[in-house]
N, C-alpha and C positions, 0 to 999 in steps of 0.2 A: 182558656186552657185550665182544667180540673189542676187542685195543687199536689195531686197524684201522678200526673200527666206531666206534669211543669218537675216533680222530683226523678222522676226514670227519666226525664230529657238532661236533667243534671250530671246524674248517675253517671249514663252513656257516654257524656264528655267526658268525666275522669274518670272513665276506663278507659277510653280512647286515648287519652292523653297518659295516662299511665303506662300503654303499649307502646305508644310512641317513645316514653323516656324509657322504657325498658330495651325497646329495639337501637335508642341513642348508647345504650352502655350497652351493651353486646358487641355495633360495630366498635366503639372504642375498646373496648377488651380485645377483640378480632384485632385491633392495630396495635395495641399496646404485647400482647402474647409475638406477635410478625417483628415487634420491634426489640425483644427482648430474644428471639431467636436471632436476631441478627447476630445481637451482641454478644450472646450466649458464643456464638461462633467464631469472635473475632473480625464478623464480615461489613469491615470501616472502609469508607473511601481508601482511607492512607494505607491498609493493609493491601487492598489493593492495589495500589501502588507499591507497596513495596513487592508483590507478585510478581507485576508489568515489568518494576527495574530488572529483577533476577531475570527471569524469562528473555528480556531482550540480553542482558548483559553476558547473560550465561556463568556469570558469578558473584558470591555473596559480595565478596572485596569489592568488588567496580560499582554493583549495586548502592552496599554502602557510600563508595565514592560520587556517586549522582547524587542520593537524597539525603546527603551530608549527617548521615550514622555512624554508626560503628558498626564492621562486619558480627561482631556478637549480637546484637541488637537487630538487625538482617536474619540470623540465623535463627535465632530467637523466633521471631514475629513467624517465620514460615513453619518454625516445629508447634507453636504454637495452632497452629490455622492445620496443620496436617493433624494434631491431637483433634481438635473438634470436629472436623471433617470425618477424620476414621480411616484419611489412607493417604501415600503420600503423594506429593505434589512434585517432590523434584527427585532426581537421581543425584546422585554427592559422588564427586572420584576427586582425582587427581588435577585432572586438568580442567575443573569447573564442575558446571550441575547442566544440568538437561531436566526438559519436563518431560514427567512421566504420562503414561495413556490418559489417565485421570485429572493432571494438570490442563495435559494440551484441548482435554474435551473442554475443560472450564475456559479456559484462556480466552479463545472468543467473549463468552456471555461477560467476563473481566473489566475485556478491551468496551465492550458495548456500554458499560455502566461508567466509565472512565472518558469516554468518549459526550454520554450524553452531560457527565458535569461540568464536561469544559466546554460545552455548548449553552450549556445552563448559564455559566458566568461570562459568556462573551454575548450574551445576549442582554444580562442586567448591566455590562459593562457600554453596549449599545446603546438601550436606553437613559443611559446615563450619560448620552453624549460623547462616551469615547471608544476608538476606534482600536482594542486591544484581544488579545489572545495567541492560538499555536494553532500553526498549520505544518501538521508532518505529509512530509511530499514524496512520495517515491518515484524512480526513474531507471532506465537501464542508459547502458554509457553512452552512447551517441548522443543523449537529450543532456545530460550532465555538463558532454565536453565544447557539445554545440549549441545548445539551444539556452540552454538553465542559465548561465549567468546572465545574460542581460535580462531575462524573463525577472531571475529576482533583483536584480538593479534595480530595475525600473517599481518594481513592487516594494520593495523596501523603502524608495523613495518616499512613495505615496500612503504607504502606512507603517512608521517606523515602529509604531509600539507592537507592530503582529512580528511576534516571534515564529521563524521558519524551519522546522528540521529536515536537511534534506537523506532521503537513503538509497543508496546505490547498488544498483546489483543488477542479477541477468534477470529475464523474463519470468522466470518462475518465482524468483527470488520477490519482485514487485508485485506477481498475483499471490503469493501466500500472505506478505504484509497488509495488501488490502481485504483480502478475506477476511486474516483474522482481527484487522482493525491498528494493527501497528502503525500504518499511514490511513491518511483521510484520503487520502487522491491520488492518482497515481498516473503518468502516461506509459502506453499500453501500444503494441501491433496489434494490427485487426487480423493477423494473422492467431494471434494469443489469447482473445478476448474472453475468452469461454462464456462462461453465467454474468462480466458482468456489462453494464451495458455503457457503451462507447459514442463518447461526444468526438463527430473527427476533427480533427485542426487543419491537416492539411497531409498532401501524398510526395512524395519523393523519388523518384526512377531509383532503382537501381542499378548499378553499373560496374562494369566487368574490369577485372585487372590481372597487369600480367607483367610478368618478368617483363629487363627491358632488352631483352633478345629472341623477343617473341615474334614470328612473323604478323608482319602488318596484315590484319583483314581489309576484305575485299571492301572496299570505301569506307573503309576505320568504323566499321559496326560488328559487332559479336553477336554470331546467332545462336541457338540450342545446337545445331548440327557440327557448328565449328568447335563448342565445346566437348562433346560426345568424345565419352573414353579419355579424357584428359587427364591428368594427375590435377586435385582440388585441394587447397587448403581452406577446411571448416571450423567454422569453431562448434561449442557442444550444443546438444538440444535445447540447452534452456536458456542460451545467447544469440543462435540466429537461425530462429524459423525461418525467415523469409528464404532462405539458400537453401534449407531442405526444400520448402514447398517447390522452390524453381526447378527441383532436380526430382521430385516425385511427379510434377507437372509435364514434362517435357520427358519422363523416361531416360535419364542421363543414365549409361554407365561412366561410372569414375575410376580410374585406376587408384592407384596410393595416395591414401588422405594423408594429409599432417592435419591433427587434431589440437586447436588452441584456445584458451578460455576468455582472450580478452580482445580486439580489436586492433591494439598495437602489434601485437604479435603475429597477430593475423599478416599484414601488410608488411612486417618485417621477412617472414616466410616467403612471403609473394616476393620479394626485395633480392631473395637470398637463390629464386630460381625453383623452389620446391615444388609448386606449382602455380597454378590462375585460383581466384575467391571472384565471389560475388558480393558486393555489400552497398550501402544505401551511400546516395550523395552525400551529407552532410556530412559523414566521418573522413570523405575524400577531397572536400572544400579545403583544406588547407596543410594538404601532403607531401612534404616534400621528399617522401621516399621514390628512390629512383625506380619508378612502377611506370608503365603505361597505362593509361583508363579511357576504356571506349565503352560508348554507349551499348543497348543490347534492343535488338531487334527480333521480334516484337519486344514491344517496351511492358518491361516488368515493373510496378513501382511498391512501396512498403505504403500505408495507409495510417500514419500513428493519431491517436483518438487519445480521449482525459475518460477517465473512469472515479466514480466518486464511491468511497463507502458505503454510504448512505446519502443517495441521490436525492431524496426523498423528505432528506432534514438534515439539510447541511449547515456545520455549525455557522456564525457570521462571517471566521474568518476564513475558514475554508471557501463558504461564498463567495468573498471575494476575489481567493483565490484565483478561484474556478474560474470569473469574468475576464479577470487580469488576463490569462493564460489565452482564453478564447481569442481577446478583441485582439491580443499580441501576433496571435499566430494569423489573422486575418491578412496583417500584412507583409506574410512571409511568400517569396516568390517562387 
């Protein structure tokens, strides 16, 4: 090689390598600019969290009272975060805050970044040998009154350092929590499942009840024809699908609903003579309302499944969650 030849082979390496260190500070400029727009914004895990607390608590006071602040300091951090932003996040009255259009649109992507760091540290908390973190669990009342507590007995047992939150409500109430990432997991009817997707546990008949002055059917079974035209006591849309679908299935006319929002009330109605309901075994397994309960022919039963947030990257302790809940309900009869 000419030492002409041997100097432009020189040359070429540092230029090459000069593009290289020029293209290494650009991506770090590119990260360095992403990371000072963060902050430029106020947009901190802990700010975020302080969103989450408002947004569930629906007030700065209770907020503050979670993440052991002062409601100033609350109030602060979100006027703050609504100045860099450019609009606001929350509505302010009387009786608490509400999030605004522009809140609730963020709220998700929130829950999502809050969610993957407590995924992040139950995963170094794994590899490190121990078995720690939160698993928010939502449910509607029948799993609550019947199923949940020995479910977390037995789970708290077996890993006491996973801290569990559980939240309660009707059907619609546990599909907006898991949407928007409030809960990691949720059980669910497959009557309600919509977009997300349902691991089943196990099915349940439902079964008919009536005053206890109701004529005896014909070999103690309730059909759709014997109900036809009855006076029903329901509870609302977003408490129990399965009783609509049974009366949108079978073409029921119903005469005078009583209209109630919780299950107790349900059966106390039924108790009091106002009419017949329809509801799953497990709320009937230990009733000592003076009701009669006969099976229903053809047999109708409710279908309840686990639904995960994030099926697909579930944090450790949700994971276990989710096993616990499964091998549990295997041997449910």
């Amino acid at each position: 090689m000419t030492g002409r030849a041997r100097d432009s082979k020189i040359k070429k390496i540092i230029e090459l390598s000069q593009t290289k260190d020029e293209k290494d500070s650009q991506r770090i400029e590119r990260l360095r600019t992403r990371s000072d727009r963060k902050e430029a914004l106020g947009m901190t895990l802990f700010s975020y969290e302080i969103f989450d607390a408002v947004a569930r608590q629906g007030s700065f006071n209770k907020a503050a009272q979670q993440l052991h602040l002062t409601p100033s300091a609350i109030s602060h951090a979100i006027a703050v975060m609504e100045a860099e932003l450019g609009f606001t996040l929350f509505n302010r009255g009387k009786n608490g805050v509400t999030m605004t259009s522009y809140g609730a649109s963020l709220y998700p992507s929130i829950r999502a970044v809050l969610n993957s760091d407590e995924a992040l540290q139950q995963s170094i908390a794994r590899l490190n040998g121990l078995e720690k973190g939160k698993v928010k669990l939502g449910a509607f009342n029948s799993i609550c009154s019947g199923l949940l507590p020995s479910i977390l007995k037995g789970f708290m047992a077996h890993y006491p350092q996973i801290e569990v939150e559980v939240y309660q409500g009707t059907y619609d109430d546990v599909k907006e929590w898991l949407r928007t990432g409030q809960v990691d997991i949720a059980f669910l009817s497959n009557n309600c499942r919509e977009e997300f997707v349902l691991t089943e546990l196990f099915h349940e008949p439902l079964l008919c009840i009536t005053p206890m002055d109701w004529p005896e059917p014909p070999n103690g079974v309730m059909t759709p024809a014997l109900m036809n035209g009855q006076n029903f006591v329901v509870q609302w849309d977003a408490t129990d699908a399965e009783m609509r679908q049974f009366l949108k299935k079978y073409s029921l006319s119903t005469e005078r609903r009583c209209h109630v929002i919780d299950d107790q009330s349900n059966i106390a109605m039924v108790e009091a003579g106002l009419g017949i309901s329809i509801m799953p075994r497990m709320l009937l397994r230990n009733c000592t309302a003076a009701v009669k309960i006969y099976p229903i022919e053809p047999e109708e039963d409710r279908v309840v499944g686990l639904a995960v947030q994030r099926p697909t990257a579930m944090a450790p302790a949700v994971e276990q969650m989710f096993h616990h809940i499964v091998e549990y309900c295997k041997d449910l009869d």
